[in-house]
N, C-alpha and C positions, 0 to 999 in steps of 0.2 A: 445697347450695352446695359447689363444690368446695373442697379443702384449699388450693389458691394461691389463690383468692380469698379467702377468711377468714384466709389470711396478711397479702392486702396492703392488706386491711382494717382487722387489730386494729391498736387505738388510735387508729382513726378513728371507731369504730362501737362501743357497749357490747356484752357479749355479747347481753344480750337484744334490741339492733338486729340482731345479727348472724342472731340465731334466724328474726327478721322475713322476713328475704331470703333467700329461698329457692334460688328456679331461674329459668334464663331462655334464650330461645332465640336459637340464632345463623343464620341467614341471610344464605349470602355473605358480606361482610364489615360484616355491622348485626346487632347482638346487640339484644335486645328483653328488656326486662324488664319487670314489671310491682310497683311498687313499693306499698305499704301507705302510706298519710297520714303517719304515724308517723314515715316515714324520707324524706320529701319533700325537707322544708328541708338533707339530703345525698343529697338525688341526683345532683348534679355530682362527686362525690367518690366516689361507689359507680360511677359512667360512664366516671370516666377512672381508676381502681381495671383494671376488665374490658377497657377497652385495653392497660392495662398488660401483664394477663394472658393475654391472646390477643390475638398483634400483625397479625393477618391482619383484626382491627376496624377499620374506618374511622369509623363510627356507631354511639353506644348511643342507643334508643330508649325511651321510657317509655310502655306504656301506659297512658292517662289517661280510656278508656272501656270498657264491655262492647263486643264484636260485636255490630253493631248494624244494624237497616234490612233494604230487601230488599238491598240488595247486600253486605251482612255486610262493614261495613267497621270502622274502632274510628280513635278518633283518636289520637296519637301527635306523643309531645312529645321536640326533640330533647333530653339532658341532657350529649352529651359527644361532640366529632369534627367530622364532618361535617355540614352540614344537607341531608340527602339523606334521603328516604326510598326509594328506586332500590335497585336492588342482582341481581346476577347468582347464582345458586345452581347448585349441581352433584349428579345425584343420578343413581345407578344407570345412569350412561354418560349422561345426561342432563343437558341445559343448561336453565336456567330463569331468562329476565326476569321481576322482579315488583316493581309498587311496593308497599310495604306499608300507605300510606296510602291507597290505591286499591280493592285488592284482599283477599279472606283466600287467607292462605297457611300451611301447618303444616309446619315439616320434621318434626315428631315422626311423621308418618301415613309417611316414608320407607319402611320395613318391609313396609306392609300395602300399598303402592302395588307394590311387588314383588310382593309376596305374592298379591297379586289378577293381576297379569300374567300368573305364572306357571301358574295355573290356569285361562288362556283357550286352548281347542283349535286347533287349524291350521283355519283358513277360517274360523272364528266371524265375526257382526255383533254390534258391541256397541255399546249406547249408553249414554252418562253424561247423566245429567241435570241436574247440576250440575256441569259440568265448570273452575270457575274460567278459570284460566289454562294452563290442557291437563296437569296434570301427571299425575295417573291416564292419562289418553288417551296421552300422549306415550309410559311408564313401559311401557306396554300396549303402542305399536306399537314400539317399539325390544328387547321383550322375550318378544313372541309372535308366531305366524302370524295373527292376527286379517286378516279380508278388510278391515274397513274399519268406524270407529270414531267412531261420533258423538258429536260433542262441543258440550252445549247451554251456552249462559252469560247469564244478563238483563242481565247487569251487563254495560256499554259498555266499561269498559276493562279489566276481566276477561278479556272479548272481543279485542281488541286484542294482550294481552300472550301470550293462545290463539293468535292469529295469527304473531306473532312467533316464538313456539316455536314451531311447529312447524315453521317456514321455518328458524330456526336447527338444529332439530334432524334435517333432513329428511326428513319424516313425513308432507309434504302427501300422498301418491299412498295413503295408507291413512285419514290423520286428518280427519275433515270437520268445522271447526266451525260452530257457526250460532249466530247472535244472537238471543237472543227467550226467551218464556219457556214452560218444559219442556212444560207442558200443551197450549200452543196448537202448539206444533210438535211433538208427539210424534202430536196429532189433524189435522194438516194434511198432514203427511209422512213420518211415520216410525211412522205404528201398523204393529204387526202384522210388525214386522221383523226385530227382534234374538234373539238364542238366549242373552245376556247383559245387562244394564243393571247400572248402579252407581247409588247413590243417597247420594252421599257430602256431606251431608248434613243430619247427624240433626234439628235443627231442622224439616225441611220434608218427611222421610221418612212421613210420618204420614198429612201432607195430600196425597204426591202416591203413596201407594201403586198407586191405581187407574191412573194415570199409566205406572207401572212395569210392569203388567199387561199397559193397551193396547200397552204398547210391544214387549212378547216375541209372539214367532211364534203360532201358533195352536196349534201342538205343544207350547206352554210354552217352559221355558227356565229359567235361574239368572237371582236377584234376591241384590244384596249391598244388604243393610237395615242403614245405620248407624243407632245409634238413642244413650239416655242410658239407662243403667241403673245401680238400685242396691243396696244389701248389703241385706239376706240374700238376696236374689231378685234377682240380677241381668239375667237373660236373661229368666224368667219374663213380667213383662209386657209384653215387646215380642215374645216369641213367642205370649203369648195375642192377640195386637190382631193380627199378621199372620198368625193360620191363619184368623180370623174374619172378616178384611177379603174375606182370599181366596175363603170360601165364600162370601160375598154375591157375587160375582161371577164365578160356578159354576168356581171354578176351587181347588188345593188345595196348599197349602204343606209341604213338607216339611223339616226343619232338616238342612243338612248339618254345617254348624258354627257354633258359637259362640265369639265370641273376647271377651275384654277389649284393647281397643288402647292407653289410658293413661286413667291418675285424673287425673282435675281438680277433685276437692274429696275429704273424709273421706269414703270409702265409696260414693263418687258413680264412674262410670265411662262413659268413647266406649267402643263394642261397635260388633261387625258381626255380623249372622245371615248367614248364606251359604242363599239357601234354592233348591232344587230348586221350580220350579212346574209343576202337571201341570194339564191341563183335565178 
């Protein structure tokens, strides 16, 4: 928790509520927090606290479930503002519609959405297999030479807000989105095509590895493996399950990098492998 928030909190909140609330994300102008039982019965007080302190909020949000379903959505209670869960975001020269009741969306992945841009060559095909609401894809053609950038999503209004952006951000003549789900349109249309895939993800990285595979050229290509990893071993068994996956499928994994991208529990950690695939 920042230092103006625990300002404009004490003596509204014990120190050990204070201790409770942690951190929380901002999104355009809806900051998201995720509160503990404990400090429920003030959460109107801790919502209109974070207006206070950053006046560019319109809405605080509370989440009130895991990500959850196939379309990894969580549900979301308002406690302070506006009742919208709507909201426009700005990132790396990029515009971004998203409802957050609708869709998952993380500005915390901003960094690695760059970061993955900037490592796609002049003429590359890439394709995202979960591409939400285009933001890797978008992030990608406003920040590379990529020829053209498929962008898969199951989720209807995922899909929608995919669309959206990429008209706002004008990207159509590179970014192709498509509705449906990764497997059946990676084996309908798109085998055998890309020199890059994303698999941003890590929940569903596991089951749609082979997916990933058929999707790179016949020459291989780069796979971005988001996975969960954790201490003392963090990369460890997510690079053992992807050099093993890859040989059942005569093909061979190589690590180019390993990163940590943020903690979301003690010792627990989001990662991405960047892996080199050869046949």
């Amino acid at each position: 928790m920042s230092n103006d928030l625990r300002e404009a909190l004490k003596g509204q909140l014990s120190e050990d509520e204070l201790k409770q609330f942690r951190a929380f994300d901002i999104v355009g102008d809806i900051a998201v927090v995720k509160l503990p039982e404990a400090l429920l019965p003030k959460k109107n007080l801790i919502g209109q606290a974070l207006m206070k302190m950053q006046r560019n909020i319109r809405t605080v949000l509370n989440q009130t479930s895991p990500v959850k379903g196939e379309f990894r959505t969580r549900d979301l209670e308002v406690i302070a503002g506006e009742q919208k869960t709507e909201t426009t975001y700005h990132e790396a020269r990029c515009i971004f519609k998203v409802d957050l009741a609708k869709t998952y969306f993380s500005p915390r992945l901003a960094t690695e959405r760059l970061r993955e841009a900037k490592l796609v060559k002049p003429g590359e095909i890439v394709t995202n297999l979960f591409a939400g609401v285009g933001s890797y894809s978008i992030v990608i053609a406003k920040h590379s030479r990529a020829t053209t950038i498929y962008s898969i999503d199951i989720n209807p209004s995922a899909f929608d807000y995919m669309e959206t952006n990429i008209r706002i951000n004008r990207v159509g003549d590179r970014v192709v989105p498509i509705l449906g789900d990764a497997r059946e349109v990676v084996q309908k249309r798109l085998a055998r095509k890309a020199d890059r895939v994303l698999m941003p993800l890590p929940e569903l990285t596991h089951d749609f590895f082979d997916v990933a595979l058929a999707a790179l050229k016949p020459s291989g290509g780069v796979i971005h493996f988001y996975d969960f990893g954790e201490e003392p071993d963090v990369f460890g068994p997510s690079l053992d399950f992807v050099k093993t996956a890859a040989l059942k499928l005569k093909s061979k994994a190589e690590l180019l990098e390993a990163r940590k991208l943020r903690s979301y529990a003690t010792r627990c950690y989001h990662v991405v492998l960047d892996l080199l695939i050869k046949r």
